[in-house]
N, C-alpha and C positions, 0 to 999 in steps of 0.2 A: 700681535693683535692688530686687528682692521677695522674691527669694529666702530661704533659713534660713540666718543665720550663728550660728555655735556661739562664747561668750564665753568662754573656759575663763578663772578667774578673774574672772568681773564682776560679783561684790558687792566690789571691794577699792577704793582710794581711785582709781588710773586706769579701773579697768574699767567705774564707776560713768559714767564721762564718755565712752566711746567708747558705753557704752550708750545711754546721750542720743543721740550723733550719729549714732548707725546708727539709731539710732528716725525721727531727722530729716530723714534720707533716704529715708526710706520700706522698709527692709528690717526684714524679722523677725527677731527675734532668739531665741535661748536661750541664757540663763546658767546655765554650767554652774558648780557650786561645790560644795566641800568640808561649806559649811555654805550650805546655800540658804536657813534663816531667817534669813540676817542681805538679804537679798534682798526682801523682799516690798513695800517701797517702790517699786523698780524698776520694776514693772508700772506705774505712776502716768505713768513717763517717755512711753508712747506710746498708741497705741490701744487699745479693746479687743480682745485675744484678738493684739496684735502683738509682746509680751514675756510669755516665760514663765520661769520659771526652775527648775532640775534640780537633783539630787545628782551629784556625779560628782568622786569621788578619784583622781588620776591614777596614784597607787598602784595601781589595781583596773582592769584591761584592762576587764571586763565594763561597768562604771559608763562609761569612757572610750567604749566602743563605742557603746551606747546613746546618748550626748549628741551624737553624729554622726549618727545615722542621718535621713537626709534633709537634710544638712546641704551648701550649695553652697562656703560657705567655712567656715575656723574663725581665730580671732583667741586668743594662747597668752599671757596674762598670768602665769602661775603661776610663780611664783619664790620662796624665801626669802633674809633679809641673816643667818642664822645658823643655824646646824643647831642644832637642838630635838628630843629624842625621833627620834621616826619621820620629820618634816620637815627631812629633811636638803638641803645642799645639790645632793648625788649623786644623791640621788633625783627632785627635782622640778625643780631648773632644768638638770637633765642627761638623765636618763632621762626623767622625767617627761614632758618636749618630744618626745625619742624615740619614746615610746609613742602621743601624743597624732599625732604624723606616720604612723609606720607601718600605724596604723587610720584615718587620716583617709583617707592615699592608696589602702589595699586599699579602701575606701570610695567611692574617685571623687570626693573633694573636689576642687572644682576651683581653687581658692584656699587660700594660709596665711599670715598675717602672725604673726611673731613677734616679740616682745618682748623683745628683748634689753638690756643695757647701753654706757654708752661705757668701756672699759677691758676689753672680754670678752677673751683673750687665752691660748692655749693655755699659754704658760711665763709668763702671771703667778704671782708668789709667793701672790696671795689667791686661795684654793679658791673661792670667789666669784665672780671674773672669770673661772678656769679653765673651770666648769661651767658658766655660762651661751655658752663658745664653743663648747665640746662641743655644749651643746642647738640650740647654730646649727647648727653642721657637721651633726647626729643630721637636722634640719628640711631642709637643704638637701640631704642625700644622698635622702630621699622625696620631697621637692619643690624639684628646681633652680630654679624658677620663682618660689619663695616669697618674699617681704618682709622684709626684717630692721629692724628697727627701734631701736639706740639710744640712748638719750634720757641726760643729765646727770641731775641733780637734780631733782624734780618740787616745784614749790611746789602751793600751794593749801591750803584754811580746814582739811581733813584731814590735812596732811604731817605726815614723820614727823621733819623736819629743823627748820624754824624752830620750828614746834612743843614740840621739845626742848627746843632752848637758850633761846628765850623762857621753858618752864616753869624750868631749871634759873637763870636769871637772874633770878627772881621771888625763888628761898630761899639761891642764895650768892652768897658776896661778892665773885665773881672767875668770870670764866669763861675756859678753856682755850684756848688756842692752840696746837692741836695741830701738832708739827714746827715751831711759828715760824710755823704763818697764812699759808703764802706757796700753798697748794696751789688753784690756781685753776678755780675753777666755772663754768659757764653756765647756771643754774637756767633750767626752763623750765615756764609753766602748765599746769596739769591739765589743764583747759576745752581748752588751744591741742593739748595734744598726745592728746586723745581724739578731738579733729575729725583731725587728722595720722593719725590710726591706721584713722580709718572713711574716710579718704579711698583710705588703700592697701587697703582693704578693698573699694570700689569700680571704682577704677582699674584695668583689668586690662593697662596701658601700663605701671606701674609693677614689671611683673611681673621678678621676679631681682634686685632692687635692694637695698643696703644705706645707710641710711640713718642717719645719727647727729646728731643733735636736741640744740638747746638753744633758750636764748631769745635776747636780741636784746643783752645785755649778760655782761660775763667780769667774777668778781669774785672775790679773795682771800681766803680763808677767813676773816683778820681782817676784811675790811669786810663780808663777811656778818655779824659778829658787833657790828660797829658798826652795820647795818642793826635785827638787834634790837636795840641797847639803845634803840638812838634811837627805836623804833616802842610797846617797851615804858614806854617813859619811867623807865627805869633805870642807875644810875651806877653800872658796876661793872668793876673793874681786868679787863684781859686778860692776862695772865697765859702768855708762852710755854711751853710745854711738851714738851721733847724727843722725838723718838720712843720712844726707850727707855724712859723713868719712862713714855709713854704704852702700850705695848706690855705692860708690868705691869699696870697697868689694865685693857687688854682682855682679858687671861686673868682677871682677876676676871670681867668679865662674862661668858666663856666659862663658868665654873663656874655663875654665873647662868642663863641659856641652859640648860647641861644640866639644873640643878635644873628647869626653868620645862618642860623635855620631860619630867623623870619625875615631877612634882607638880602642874603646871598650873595654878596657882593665881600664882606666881610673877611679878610684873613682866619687862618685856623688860628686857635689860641695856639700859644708857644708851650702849657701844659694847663692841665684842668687838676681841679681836687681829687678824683678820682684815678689818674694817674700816681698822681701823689702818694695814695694807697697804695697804689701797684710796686711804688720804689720802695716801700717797707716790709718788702720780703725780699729774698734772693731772688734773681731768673735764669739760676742752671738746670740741667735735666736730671730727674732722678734717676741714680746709677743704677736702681732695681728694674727700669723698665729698657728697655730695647731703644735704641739710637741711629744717627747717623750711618755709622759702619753696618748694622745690621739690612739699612737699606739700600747696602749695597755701593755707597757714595764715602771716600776718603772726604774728609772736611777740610778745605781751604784757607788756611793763616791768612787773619784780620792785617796785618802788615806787609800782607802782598798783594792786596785789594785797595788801601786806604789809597794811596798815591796815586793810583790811576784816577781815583775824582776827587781828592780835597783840595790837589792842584791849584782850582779854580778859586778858589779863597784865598789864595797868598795874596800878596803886593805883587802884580805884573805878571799875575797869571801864570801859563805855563810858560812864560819868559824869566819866569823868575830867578833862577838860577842863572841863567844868560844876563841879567839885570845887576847880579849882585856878583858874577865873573866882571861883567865892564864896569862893575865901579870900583874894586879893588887893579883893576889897569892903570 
């Protein structure tokens, strides 16, 4: 394919990797984004003059229409995990989808792969899973033919998961088990699932399919937290922690959140209530629908990813090993 595909979302930590992989198949790309300067490294990923990258708020019909125009397929990464200000959940992983469908199709796009989650579900309790089913149903009422795609947890050197609890395992002395640690994941790589996302972007067999993604391993929320300590080289209690005392917590970070929408300046909360909702179900893929392998992508062991970035949390960095050889000399 040579064609123009539209990346709505691809300066963000997945959109970054299906950019690669659409480069690498020879299609053109446009990355459409909210902030395009955080984009201008992406041009690097292909040819010249075969990535460009746009503004384009999915708030603003006009921005959204332009980022289509001449565009064979479009690929919907745009999602929030918290309502902020104006980036609400309602808005962007609900409407937002809606808008980005209903001008794709008056458009002649002939292709949509959307980005959805595993848990999207019209009577979940999390406004989170709610609105990202909505944005499916919003996608698939303008294009029955469209891709759904989704995915568990995403690892990689920019997550926003290990990443966390690695940093928050660095400065206390205990880290949370949230509900008892029993809520079980299938993390699955960036790299594996940007190739899975430009595969159904090419594929036009795969057309009407829903698919939900992980990787090759299902783990406990405790032994994800045994994975960091062991990868940070850090000794630190787990600590169960109820839903309820947890639920308290994420309405602190809800007030976080809303500060961080009207000051901006503001850190991301470390989890919100509505998260919280999300850890009271599993996040593996149902075995009845179509996966990773189908798209074509062998899935990548979380244990031969983690080490290449939790490094950076030890005592002494990537020295550390070097550190703790010269001190037993």
């Amino acid at each position: 394919m040579h064609g123009l595909v539209t990346v709505f979302g691809g300066t963000g930590f997945v959109g970054r990797q299906v950019v690669r992989a659409l480069a690498k198949s020879g299609a053109r790309i446009r990355v459409a984004s909210r902030r395009p300067g955080r984009g201008y490294r992406l041009r690097m990923l292909g040819d010249v003059g075969q990535i460009e990258v746009v503004q384009a708020n999915v708030r603003d019909e006009a921005s959204v229409s332009r980022a289509l125009d001449g565009a064979e397929a479009v690929v919907n990464l745009v999602a929030v995990l918290f309502n902020s200000g104006r980036q609400t959940f309602a808005d962007l992983n609900e409407t937002g989808a809606a808008t980005i469908a209903r001008i794709a199709a008056k458009k002649g796009v002939s292709r949509f792969v959307q980005i959805s989650a595993i848990g999207a579900n019209v009577n979940s309790p999390s406004e989170y899973a709610r609105t990202k089913a909505a944005g499916e149903a919003a996608v698939r009422a303008a294009y029955p033919g469209a891709v759904i795609i989704r995915p568990s947890i995403v690892f990689g050197p920019e997550d926003d998961f290990f990443n966390r609890f690695a940093a928050l395992a660095a400065v206390l002395p205990a880290l949370p088990l949230i509900g008892g640690g029993e809520t079980r994941f299938q993390p699955v790589f960036v790299g594996d699932l940007g190739q899975a996302i430009a595969r159904a972007v090419m594929d036009k067999g795969l057309a009407g399919q829903t698919f939900e993604v992980g990787g090759p391993s299902v783990y406990t929320f405790r032994e994800l937290m045994e994975l960091v300590l062991k990868e940070t080289q850090r000794k630190r209690a787990l600590i169960s922690l109820p839903f309820g005392p947890a639920g308290l917590i994420g309405k602190l970070g809800d007030v976080q959140a809303a500060i961080k929408g009207a000051v901006g300046l503001v850190p991301a909360p470390q989890i919100t209530s509505d998260q919280i909702e999300l850890l009271k179900s599993d996040n593996v893929p149902d075995l009845s629908l179509p996966g990773l392998e189908e798209l074509g992508v062998q899935g990548t062991a979380l244990e031969s990813v983690l080490p290449t970035y939790l490094y950076r949390y030890r005592k002494g960095g990537q020295f550390a090993d070097l550190m703790a050889e010269a001190g037993k000399a």
